[in-house]
PDB file of N, CA, C and O in Angstrom:
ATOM      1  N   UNK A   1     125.120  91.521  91.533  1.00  0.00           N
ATOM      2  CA  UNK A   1     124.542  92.739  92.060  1.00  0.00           C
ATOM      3  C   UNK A   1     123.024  92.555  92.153  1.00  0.00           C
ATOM      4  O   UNK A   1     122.307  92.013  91.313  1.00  0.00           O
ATOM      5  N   UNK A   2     122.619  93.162  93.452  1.00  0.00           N
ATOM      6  CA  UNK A   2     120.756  93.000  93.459  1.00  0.00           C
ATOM      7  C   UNK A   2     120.313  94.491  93.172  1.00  0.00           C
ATOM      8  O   UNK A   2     120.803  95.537  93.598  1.00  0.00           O
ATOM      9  N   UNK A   3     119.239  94.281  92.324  1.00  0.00           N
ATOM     10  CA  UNK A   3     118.885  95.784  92.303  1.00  0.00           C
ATOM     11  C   UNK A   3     117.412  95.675  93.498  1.00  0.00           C
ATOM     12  O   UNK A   3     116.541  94.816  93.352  1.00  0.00           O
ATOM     13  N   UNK A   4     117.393  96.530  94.431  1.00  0.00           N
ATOM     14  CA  UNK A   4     116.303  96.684  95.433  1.00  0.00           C
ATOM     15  C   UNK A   4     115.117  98.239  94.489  1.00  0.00           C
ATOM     16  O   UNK A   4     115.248  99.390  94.073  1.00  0.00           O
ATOM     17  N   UNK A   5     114.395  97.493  94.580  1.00  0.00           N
ATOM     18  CA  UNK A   5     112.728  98.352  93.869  1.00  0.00           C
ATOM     19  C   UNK A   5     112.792  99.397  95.135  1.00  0.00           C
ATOM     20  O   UNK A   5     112.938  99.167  96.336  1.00  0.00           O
ATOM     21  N   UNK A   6     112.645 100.500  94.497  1.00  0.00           N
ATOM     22  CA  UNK A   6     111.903 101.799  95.695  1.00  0.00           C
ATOM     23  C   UNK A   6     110.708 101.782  95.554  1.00  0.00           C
ATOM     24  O   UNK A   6     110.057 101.436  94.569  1.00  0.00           O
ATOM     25  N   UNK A   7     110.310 102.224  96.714  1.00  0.00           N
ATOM     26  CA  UNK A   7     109.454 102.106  97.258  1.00  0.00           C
ATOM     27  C   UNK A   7     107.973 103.519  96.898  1.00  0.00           C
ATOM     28  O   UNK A   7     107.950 104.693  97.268  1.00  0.00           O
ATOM     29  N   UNK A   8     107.378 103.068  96.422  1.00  0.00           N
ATOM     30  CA  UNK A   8     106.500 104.473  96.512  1.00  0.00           C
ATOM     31  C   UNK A   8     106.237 105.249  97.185  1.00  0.00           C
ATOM     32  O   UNK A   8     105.948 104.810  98.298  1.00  0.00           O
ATOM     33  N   UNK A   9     106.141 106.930  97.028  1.00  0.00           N
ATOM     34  CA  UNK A   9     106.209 108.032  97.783  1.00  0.00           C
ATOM     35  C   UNK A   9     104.581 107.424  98.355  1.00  0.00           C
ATOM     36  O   UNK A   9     103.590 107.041  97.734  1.00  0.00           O
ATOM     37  N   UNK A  10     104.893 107.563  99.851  1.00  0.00           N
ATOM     38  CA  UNK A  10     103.284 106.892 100.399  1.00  0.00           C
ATOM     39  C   UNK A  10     102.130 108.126  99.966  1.00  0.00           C
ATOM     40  O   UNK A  10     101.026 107.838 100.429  1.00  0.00           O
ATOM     41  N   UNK A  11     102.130 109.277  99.279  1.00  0.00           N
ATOM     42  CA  UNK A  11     101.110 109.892  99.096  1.00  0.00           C
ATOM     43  C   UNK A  11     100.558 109.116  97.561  1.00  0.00           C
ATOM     44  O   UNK A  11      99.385 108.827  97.325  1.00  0.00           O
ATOM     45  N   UNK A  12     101.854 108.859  96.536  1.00  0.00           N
ATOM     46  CA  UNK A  12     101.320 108.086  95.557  1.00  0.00           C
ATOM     47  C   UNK A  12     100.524 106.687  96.068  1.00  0.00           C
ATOM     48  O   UNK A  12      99.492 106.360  95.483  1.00  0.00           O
ATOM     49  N   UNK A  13     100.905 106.095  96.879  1.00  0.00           N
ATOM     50  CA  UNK A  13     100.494 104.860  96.847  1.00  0.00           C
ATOM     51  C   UNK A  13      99.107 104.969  97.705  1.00  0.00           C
ATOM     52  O   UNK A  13      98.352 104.070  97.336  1.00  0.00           O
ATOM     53  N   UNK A  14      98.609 105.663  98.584  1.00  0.00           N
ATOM     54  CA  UNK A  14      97.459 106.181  99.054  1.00  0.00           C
ATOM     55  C   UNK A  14      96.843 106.401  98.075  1.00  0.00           C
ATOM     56  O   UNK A  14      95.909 105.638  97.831  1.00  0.00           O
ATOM     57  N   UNK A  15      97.128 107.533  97.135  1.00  0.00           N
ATOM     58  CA  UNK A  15      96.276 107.694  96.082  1.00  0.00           C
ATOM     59  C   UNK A  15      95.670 106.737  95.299  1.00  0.00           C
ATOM     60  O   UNK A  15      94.520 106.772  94.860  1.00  0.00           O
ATOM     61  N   UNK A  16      96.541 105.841  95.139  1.00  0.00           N
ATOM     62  CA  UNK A  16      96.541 104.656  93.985  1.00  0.00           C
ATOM     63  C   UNK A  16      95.681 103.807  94.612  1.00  0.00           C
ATOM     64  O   UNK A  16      94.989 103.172  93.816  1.00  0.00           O
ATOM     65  N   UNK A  17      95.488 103.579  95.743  1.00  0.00           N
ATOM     66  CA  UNK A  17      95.057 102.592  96.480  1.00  0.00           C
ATOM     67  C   UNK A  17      93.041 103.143  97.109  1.00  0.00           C
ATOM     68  O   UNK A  17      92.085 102.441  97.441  1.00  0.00           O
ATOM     69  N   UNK A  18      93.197 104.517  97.011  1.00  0.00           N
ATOM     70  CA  UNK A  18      92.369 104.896  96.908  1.00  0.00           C
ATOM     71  C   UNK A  18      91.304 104.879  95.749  1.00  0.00           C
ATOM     72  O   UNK A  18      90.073 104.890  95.731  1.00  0.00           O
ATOM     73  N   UNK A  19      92.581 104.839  94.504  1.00  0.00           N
ATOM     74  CA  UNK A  19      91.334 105.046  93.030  1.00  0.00           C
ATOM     75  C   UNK A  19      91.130 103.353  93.028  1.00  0.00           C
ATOM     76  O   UNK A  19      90.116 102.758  92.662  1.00  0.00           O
ATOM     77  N   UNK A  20      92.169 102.858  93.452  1.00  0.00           N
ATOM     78  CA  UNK A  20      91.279 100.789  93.459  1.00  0.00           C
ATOM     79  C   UNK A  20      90.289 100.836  94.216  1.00  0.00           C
ATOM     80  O   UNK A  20      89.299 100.382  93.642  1.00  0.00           O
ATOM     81  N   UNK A  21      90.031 101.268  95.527  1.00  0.00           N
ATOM     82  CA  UNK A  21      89.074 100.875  96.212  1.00  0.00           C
ATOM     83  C   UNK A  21      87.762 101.807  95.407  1.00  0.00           C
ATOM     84  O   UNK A  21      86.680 101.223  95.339  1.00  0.00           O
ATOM     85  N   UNK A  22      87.855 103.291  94.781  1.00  0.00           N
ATOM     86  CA  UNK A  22      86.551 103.088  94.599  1.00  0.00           C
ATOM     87  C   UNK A  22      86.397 102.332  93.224  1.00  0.00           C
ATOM     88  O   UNK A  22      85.226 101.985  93.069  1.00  0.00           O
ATOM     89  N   UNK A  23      87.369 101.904  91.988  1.00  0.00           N
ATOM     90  CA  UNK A  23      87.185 101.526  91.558  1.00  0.00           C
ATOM     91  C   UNK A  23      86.020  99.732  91.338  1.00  0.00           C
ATOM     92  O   UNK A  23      85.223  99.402  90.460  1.00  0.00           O
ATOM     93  N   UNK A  24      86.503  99.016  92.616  1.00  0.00           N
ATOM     94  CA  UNK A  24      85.942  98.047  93.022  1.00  0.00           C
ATOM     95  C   UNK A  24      84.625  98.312  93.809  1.00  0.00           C
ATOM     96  O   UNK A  24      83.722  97.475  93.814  1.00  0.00           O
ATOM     97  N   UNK A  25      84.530  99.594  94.527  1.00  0.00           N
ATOM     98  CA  UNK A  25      83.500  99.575  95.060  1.00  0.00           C
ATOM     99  C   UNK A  25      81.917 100.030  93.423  1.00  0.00           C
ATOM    100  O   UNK A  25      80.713 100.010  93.677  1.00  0.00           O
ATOM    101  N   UNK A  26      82.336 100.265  92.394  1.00  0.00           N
ATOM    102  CA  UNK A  26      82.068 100.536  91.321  1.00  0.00           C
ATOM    103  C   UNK A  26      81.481  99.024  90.803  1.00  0.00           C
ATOM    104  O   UNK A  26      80.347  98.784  90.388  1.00  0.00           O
ATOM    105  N   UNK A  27      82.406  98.261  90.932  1.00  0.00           N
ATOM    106  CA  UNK A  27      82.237  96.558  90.123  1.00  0.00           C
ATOM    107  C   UNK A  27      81.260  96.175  90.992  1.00  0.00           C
ATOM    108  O   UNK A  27      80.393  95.467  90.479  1.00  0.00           O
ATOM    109  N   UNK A  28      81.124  96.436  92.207  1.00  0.00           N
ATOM    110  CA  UNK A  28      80.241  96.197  93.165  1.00  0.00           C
ATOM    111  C   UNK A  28      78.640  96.708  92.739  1.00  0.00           C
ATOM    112  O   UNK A  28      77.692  96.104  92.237  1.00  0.00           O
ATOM    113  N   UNK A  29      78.788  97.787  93.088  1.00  0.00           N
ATOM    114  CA  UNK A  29      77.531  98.303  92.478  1.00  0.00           C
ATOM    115  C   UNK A  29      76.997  97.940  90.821  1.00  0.00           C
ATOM    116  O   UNK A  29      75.864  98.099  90.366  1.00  0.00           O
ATOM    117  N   UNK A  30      78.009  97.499  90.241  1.00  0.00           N
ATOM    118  CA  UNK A  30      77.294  97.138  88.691  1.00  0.00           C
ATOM    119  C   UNK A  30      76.851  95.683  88.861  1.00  0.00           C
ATOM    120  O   UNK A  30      75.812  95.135  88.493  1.00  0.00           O
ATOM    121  N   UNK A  31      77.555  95.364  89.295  1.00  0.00           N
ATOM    122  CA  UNK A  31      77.100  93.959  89.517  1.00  0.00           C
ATOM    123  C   UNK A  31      75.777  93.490  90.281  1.00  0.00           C
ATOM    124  O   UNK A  31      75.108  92.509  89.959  1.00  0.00           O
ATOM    125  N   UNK A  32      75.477  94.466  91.487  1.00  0.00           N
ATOM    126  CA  UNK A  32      74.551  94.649  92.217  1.00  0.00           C
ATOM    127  C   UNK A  32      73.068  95.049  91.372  1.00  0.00           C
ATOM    128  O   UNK A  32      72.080  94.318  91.455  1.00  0.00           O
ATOM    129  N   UNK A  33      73.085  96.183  90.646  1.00  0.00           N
ATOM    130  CA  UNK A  33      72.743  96.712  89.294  1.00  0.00           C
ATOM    131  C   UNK A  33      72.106  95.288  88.351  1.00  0.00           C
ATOM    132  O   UNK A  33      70.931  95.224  87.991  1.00  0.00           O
ATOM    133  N   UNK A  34      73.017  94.345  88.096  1.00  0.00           N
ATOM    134  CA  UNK A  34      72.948  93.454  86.948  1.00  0.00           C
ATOM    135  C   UNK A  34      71.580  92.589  87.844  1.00  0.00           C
ATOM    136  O   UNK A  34      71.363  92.245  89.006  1.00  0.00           O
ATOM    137  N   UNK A  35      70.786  92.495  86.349  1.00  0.00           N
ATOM    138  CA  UNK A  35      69.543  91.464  86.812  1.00  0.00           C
ATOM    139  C   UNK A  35      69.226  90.129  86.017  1.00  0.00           C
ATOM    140  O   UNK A  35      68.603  89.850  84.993  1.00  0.00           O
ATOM    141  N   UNK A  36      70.089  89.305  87.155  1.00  0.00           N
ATOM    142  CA  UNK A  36      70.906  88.319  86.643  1.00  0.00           C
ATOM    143  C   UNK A  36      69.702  87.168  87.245  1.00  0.00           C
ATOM    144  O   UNK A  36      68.934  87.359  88.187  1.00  0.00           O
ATOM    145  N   UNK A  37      69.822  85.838  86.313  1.00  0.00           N
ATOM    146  CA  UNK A  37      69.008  84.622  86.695  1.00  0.00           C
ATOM    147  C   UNK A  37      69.368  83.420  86.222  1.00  0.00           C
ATOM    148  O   UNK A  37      70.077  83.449  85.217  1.00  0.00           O
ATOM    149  N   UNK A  38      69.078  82.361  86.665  1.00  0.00           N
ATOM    150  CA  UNK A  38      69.554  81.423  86.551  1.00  0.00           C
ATOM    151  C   UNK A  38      70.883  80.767  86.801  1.00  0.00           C
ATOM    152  O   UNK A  38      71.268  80.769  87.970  1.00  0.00           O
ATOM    153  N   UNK A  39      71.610  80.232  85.934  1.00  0.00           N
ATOM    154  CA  UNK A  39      73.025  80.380  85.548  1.00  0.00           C
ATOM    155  C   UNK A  39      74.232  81.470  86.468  1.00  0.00           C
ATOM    156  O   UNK A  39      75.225  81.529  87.193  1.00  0.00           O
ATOM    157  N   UNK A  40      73.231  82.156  85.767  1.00  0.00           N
ATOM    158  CA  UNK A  40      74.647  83.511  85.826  1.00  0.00           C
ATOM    159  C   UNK A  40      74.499  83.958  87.485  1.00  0.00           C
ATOM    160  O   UNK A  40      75.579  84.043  88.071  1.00  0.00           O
ATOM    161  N   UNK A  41      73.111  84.287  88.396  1.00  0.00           N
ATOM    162  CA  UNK A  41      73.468  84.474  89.510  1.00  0.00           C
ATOM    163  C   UNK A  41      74.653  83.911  90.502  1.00  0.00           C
ATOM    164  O   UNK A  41      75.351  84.665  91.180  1.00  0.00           O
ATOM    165  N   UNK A  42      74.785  82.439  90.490  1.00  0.00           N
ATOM    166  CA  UNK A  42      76.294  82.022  91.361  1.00  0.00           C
ATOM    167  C   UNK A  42      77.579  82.661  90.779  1.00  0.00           C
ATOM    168  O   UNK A  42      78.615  82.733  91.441  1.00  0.00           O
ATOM    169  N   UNK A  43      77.469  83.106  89.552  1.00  0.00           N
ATOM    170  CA  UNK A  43      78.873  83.412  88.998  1.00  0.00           C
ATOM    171  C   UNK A  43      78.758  85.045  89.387  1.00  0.00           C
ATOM    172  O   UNK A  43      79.775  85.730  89.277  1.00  0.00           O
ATOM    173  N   UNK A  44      77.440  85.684  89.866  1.00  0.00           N
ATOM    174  CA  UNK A  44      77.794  86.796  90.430  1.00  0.00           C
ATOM    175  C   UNK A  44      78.519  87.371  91.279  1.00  0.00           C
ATOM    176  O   UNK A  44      79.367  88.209  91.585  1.00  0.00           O
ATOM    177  N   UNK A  45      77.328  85.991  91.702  1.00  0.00           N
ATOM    178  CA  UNK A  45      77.998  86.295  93.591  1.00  0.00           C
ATOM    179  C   UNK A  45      79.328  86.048  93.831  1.00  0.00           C
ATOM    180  O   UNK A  45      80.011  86.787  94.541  1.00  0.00           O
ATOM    181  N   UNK A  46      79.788  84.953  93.229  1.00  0.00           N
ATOM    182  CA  UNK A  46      80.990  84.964  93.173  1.00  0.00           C
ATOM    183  C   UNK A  46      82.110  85.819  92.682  1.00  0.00           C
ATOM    184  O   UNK A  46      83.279  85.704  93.051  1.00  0.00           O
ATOM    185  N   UNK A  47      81.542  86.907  91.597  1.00  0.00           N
ATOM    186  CA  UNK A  47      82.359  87.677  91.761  1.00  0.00           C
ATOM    187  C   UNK A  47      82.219  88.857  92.650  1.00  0.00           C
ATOM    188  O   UNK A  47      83.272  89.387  93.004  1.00  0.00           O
ATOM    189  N   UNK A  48      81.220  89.306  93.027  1.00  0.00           N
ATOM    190  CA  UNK A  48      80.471  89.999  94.479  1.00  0.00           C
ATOM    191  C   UNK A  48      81.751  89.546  95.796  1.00  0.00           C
ATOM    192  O   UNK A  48      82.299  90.185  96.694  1.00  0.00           O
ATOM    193  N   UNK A  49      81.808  88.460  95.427  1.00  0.00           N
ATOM    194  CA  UNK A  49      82.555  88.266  97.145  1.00  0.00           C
ATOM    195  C   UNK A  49      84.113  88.163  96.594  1.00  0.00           C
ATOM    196  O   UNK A  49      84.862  87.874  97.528  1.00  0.00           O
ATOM    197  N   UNK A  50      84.617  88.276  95.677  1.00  0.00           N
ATOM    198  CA  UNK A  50      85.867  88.288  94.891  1.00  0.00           C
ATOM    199  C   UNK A  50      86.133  89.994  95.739  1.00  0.00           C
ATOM    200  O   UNK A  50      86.548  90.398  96.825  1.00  0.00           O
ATOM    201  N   UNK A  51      85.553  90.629  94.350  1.00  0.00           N
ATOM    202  CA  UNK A  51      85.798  91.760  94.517  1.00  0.00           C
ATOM    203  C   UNK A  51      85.599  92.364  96.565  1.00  0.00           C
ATOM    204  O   UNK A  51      86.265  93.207  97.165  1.00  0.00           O
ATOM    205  N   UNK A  52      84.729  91.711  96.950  1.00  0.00           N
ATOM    206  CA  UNK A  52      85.123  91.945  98.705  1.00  0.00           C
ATOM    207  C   UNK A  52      85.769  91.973  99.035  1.00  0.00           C
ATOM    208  O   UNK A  52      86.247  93.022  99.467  1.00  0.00           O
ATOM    209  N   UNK A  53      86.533  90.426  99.140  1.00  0.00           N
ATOM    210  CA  UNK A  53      87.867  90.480  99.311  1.00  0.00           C
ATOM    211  C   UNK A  53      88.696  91.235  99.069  1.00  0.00           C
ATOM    212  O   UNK A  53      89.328  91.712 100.011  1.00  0.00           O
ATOM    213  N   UNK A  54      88.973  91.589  97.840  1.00  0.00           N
ATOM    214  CA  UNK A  54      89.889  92.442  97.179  1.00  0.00           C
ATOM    215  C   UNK A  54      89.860  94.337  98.008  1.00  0.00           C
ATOM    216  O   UNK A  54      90.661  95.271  98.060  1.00  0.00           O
ATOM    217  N   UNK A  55      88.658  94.114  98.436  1.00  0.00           N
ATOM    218  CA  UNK A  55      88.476  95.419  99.263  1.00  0.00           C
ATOM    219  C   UNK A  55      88.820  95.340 100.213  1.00  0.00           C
ATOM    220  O   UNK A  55      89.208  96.270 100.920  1.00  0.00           O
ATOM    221  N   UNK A  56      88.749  93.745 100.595  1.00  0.00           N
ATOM    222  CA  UNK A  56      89.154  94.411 102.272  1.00  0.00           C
ATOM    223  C   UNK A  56      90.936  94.337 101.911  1.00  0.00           C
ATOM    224  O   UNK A  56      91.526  95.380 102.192  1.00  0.00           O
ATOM    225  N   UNK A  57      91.425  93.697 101.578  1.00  0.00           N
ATOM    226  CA  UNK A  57      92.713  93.566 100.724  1.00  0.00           C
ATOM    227  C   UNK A  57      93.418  95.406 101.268  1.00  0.00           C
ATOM    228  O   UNK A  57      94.253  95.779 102.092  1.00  0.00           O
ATOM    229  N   UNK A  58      92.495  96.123 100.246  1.00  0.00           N
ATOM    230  CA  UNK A  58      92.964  97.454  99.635  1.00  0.00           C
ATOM    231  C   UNK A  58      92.758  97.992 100.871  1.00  0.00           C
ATOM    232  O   UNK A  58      93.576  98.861 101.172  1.00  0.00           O
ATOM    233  N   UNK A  59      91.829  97.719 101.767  1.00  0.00           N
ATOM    234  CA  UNK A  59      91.762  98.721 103.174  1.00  0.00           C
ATOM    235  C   UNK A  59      92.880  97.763 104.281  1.00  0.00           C
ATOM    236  O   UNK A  59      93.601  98.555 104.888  1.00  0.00           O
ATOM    237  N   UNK A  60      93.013  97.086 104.456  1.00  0.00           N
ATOM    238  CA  UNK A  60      94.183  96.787 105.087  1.00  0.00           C
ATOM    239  C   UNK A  60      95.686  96.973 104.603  1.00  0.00           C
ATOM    240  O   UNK A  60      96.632  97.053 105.386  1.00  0.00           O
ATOM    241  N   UNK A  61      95.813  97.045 102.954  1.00  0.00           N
ATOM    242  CA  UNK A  61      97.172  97.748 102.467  1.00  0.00           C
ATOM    243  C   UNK A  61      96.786  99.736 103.145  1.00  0.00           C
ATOM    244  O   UNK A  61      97.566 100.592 103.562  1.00  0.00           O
ATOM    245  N   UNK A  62      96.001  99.747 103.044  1.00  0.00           N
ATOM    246  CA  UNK A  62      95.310 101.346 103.485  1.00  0.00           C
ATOM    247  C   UNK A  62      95.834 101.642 104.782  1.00  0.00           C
ATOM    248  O   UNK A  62      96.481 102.614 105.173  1.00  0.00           O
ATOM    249  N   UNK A  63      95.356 100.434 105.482  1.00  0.00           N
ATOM    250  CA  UNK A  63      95.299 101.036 106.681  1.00  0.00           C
ATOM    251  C   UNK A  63      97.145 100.533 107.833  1.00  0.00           C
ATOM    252  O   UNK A  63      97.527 100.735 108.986  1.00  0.00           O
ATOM    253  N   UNK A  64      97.913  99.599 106.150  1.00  0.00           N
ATOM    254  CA  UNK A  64      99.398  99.444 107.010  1.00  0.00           C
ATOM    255  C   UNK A  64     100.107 100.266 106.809  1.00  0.00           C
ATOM    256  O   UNK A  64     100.008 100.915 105.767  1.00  0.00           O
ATOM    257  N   UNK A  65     101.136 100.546 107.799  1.00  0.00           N
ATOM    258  CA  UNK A  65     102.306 101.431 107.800  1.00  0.00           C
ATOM    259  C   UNK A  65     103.028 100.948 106.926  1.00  0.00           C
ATOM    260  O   UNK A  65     103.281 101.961 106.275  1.00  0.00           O
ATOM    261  N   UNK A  66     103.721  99.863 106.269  1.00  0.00           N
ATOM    262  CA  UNK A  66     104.143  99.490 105.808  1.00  0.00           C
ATOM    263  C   UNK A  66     104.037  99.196 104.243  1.00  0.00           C
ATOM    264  O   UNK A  66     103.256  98.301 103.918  1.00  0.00           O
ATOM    265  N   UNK A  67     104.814  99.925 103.146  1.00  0.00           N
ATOM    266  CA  UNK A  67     104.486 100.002 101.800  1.00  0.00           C
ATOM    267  C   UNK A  67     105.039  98.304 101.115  1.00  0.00           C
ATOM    268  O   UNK A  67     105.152  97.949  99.942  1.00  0.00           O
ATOM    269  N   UNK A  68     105.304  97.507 102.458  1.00  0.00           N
ATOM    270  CA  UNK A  68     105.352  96.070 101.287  1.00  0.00           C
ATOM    271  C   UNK A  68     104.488  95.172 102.011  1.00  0.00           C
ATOM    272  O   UNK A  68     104.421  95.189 103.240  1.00  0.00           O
ATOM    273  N   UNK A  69     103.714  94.253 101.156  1.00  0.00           N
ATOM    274  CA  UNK A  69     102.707  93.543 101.669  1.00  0.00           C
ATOM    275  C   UNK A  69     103.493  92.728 102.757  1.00  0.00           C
ATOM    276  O   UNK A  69     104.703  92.639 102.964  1.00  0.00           O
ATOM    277  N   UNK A  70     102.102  91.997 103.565  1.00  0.00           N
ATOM    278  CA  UNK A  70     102.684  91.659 104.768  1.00  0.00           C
ATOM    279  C   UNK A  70     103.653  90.211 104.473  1.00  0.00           C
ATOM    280  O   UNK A  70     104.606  89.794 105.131  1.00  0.00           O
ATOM    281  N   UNK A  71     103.036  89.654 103.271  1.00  0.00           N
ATOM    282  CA  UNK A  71     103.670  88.608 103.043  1.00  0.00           C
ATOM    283  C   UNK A  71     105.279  88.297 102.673  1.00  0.00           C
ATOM    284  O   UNK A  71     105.985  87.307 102.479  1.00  0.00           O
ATOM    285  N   UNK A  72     105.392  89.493 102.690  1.00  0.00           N
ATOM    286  CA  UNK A  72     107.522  89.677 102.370  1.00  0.00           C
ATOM    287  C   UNK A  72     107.966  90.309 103.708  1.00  0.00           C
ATOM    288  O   UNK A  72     109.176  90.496 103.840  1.00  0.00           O
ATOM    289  N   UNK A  73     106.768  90.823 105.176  1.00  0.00           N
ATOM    290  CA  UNK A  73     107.484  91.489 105.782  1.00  0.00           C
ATOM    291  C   UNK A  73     107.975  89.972 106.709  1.00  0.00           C
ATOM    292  O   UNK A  73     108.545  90.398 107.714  1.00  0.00           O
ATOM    293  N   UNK A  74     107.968  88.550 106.743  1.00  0.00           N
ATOM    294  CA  UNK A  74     108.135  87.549 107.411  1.00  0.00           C
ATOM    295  C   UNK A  74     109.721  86.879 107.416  1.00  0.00           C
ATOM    296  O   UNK A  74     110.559  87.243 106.591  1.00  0.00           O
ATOM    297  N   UNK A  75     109.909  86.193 108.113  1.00  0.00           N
ATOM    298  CA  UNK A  75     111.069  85.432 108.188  1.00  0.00           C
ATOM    299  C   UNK A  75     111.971  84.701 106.652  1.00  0.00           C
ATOM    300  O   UNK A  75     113.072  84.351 106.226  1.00  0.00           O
ATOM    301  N   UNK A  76     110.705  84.808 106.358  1.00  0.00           N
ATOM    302  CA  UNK A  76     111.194  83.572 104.795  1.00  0.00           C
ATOM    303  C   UNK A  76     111.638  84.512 103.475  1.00  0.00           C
ATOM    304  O   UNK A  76     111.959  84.272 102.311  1.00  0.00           O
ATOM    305  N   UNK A  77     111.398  86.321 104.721  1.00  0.00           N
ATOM    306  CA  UNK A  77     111.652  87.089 103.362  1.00  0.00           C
ATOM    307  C   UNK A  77     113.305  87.334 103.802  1.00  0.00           C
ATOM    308  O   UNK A  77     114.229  87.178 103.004  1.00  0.00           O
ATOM    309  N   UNK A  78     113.476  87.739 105.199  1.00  0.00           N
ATOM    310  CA  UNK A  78     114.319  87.451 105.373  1.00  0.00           C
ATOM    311  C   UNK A  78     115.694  87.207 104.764  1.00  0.00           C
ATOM    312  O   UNK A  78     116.624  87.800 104.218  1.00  0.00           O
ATOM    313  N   UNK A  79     115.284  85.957 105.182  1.00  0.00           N
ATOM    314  CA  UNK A  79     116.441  85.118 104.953  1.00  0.00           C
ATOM    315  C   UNK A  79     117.285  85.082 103.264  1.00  0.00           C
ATOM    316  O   UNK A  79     118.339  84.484 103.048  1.00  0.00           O
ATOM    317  N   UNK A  80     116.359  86.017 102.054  1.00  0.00           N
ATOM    318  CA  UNK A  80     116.437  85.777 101.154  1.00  0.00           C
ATOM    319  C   UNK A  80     117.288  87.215 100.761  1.00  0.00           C
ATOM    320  O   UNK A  80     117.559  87.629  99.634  1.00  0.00           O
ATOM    321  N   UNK A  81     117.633  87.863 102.169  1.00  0.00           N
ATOM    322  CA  UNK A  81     118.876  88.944 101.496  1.00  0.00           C
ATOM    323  C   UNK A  81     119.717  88.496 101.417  1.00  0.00           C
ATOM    324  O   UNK A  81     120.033  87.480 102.036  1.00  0.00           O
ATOM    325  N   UNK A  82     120.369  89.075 100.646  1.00  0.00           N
ATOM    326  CA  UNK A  82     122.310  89.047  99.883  1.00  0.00           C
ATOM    327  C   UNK A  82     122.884  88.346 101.670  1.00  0.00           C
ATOM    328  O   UNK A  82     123.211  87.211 102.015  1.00  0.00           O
ATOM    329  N   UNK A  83     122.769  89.820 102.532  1.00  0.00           N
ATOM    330  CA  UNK A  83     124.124  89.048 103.164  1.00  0.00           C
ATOM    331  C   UNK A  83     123.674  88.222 104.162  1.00  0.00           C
ATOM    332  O   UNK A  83     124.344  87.608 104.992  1.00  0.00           O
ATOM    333  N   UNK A  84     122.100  88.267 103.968  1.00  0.00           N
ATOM    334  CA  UNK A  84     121.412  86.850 105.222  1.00  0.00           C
ATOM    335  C   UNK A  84     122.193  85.254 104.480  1.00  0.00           C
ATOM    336  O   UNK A  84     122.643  84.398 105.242  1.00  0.00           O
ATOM    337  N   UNK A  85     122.232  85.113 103.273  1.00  0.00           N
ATOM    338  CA  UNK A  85     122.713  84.030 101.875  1.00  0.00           C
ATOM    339  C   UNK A  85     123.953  83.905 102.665  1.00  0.00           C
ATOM    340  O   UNK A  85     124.027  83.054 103.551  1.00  0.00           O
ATOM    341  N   UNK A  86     125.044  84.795 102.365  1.00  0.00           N
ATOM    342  CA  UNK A  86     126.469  84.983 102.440  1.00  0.00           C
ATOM    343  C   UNK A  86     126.498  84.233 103.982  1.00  0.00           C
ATOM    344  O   UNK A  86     126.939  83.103 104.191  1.00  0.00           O
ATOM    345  N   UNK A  87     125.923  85.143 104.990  1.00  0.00           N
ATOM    346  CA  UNK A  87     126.461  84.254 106.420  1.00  0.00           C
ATOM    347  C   UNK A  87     126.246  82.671 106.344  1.00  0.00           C
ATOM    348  O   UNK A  87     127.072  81.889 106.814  1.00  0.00           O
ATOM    349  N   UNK A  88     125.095  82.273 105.728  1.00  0.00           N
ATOM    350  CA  UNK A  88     124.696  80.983 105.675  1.00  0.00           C
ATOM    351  C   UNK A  88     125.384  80.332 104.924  1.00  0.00           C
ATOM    352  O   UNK A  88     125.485  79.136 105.196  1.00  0.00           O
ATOM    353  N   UNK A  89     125.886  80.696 104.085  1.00  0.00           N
ATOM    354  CA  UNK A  89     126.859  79.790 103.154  1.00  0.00           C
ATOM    355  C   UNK A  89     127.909  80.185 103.338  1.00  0.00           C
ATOM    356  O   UNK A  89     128.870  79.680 102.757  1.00  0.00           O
TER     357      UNK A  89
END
């Protein structure tokens, strides 16, 4: 038997996705804030452009119709249902 995960009510997951983004936009500004030298500046920036990413991440889960990332909506996810298995074997 497979158990299939439900899916979040899309007002929860808006929400949720909303308190990450300002949450990160937060790490942003502290970090921005931090008066950093030597050493520690590359490891800023690097997390400066981490956390970017991760934003644009949260505004493109934001801005899809779709409550599962894009990376399971593909062929290879596919193929990995019960009765996609069964025909093939």
């Amino acid at each position: 038997m497979y158990s299939v995960p439900t899916p979040a009510p899309a007002a929860e997951r808006s929400r949720w996705l909303a308190e990450l983004s300002e949450a990160l936009g937060e790490a942003q500004r502290l970090i921005a804030r931090l008066e950093l030298t030597g050493e520690q500046h590359p490891l800023a920036r690097e997390a400066h452009l981490r956390i970017e990413a991760a934003r644009y991440e949260v505004q493109s889960l934001t801005l899809s119709r779709s409550p599962q990332p894009a990376s399971q909506s593909g062929p290879e996810w596919m193929q990995s249902l019960p009765w996609a298995q069964q025909e093939a074997g």
